[in-house]
C-alpha positions, 0 to 999 in steps of 0.5 A: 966336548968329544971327551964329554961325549966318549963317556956317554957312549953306552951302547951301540946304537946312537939313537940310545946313546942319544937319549940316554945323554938327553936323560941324563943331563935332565936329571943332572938339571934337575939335581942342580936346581935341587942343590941350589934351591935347598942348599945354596939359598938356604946359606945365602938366606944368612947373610944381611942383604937380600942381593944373593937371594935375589940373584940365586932365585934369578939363575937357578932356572936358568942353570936348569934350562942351559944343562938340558940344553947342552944335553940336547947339543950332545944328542945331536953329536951323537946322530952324525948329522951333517956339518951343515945340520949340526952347524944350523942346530947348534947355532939356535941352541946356543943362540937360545943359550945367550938369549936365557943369559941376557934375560938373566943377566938384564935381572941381575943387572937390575937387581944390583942397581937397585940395591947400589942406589938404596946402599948410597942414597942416603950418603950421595943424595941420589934419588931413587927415581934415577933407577929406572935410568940406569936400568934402562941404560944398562939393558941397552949394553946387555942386549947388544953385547947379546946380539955381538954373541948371537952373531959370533955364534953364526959365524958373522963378521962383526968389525964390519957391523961395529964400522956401520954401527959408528957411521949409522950412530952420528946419522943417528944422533944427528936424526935423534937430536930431540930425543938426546935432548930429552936424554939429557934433560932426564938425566938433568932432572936427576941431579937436580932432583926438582920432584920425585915420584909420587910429588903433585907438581904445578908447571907454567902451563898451569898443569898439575897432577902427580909424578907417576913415571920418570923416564929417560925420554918423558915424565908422565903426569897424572892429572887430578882428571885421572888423566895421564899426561906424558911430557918430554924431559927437554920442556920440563928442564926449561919449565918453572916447576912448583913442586907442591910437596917439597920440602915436605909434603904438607900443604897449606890452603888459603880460602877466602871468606866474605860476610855482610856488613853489620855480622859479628866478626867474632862469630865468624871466627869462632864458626870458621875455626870450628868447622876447620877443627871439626874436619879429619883431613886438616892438620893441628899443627900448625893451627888452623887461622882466620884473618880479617883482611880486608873492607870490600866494597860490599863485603868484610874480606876473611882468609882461612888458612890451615895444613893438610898432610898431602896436595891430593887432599886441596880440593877435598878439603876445599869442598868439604869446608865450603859446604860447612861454611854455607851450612853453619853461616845459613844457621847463625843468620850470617850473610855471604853478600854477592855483588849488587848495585843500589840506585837512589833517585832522588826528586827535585823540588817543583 
């Protein structure tokens, strides 16, 4: 570093030699970032993956930042301060150096993951939803290996905070064991891979809504009520989870149908299977059914059943086909019985 600032020494005054290094490494910076967004990504721009794109677009701020900011380190030399200011000053420069290289390595980080789970997704079957896991998991490395820096940088003994940070860690994971637990059952939900995100699911306490997030503590659920609903990993793994889009989305309806006594069967069916081909939102195949399943008490029991390309459409569906049925069946003179008692009193003779 004394060689670097010997060669910016241009005149006698520390104040121009100062600002002069400040100038310099500015347009040094700035020259970089030039050469790496013109040339640099424009190579990278050739190759298959977009990884190096993304990794360039990631230091090249970076870079630009880390260069002034030397420059500055070099104008304080430059003044003479005292050891103490120097000391002081230093260490919040290069402490602002490791915290723009943690941001930037977090990036990074995340960007390989990324692209590593979509390369061996296909030949592993490792979900995709396990992403943000691992990012997470490897953000919590990254910024303690941050603040190991920041701390060596002001001259602070860390085997003493490594020695506490053990102790502290079985305190810890004794006071946090609901939170391992729910850890763990993440990390059970991603091998077993009961649901992904984006899947309508259904649990035992009779819960359904769409997966929106899966995290390393809790899933969170939106409800059909635009409700979001956070549930802890630990509940979800021990928890009978039907999984409403698996093994595909498709999802069948089953309505059931009653008509009086005495209606035509066959005009119930032709009405029913009408009005299901009739609806945009059922699917053709496989086609749409009715049967006739049973003799009510005071009603002929028919069930529809047809498809629907996804679980969020259940209920639209469901709506739209009563209301035509209460429609069509009111206009064929076809009868939808409702519960109701006869009472015959019959008169004795004398």
């Amino acid at each position: 570093m004394a060689g670097l600032i010997e060669s910016f020494k241009i005149s006698s005054s520390p104040y121009v030699n100062a600002l002069l290094s400040v100038i310099a490494m500015v347009l040094l910076a700035k020259l970089v970032d030039i050469f790496i967004v013109k040339v640099v990504k424009r190579f990278a721009s050739f190759t298959k993956s977009d990884l190096d794109d993304r990794i360039i677009e990631i230091i090249h701020r970076p870079i630009y930042l880390s260069i002034i900011i030397i420059g500055i380190v070099l104008a304080l030399a430059y003044l003479k301060f005292s050891q103490k200011v120097l000391f002081y000053t230093d260490g919040l420069l290069y402490s602002l150096l490791a915290v723009i290289w943690s941001i930037a390595v977090i990036k990074i980080s995340n960007a390989v993951i990324e692209d590593a789970v979509h390369r061996i997704t296909d030949v592993t079957g490792l979900g995709r939803e396990i992403i943000p896991l691992i990012e997470n998991v490897s953000k919590i490395v990254i910024i303690v290996a941050g603040l190991m820096v920041i701390l060596s940088i002001w001259k602070i003994n860390i085997t003493p905070v490594i020695a506490s940070a053990g102790i502290a860690g079985v305190a810890v994971a004794i006071a946090a064991k609901d939170t391992l637990a729910n850890f763990f059952g993440g990390l059970s939900l991603f091998v077993d891979k009961p649901f992904k995100i984006g899947d309508f699911v259904v649990l035992d306490q009779n819960l359904r809504g769409q997966v929106i997030d899966i995290g390393i503590r809790s899933t969170r659920i939106k409800t059909l009520d635009d409700i979001l609903i956070t549930v802890p990993n630990s509940i979800l793994v021990n928890s009978k989870i039907i999984n409403e889009s698996a093994p595909t989305t498709r999802t069948r309806l089953r309505l059931p149908v009653s008509v009086a006594y005495g209606s035509d069967i066959r005009l119930v069916e032709e009405i029913l299977l009408d009005i299901m081909k009739r609806n945009p939102d059922i699917l053709k195949e496989p086609e749409p059914k009715v049967l006739f399943m049973s003799f009510g008490e005071s009603a002929l029991n028919f069930e529809v059943f047809c498809w629907v390309e996804d679980p969020g459409l259940r209920f639209k569906v469901t709506d739209a086909i009563n209301r035509e049925i209460y429609r069509r069946f009111k206009e064929a003179g076809i009868v939808i019985p409702f519960p109701q008692m006869e009472l015959h009193i019959k008169k004795k003779e004398g």
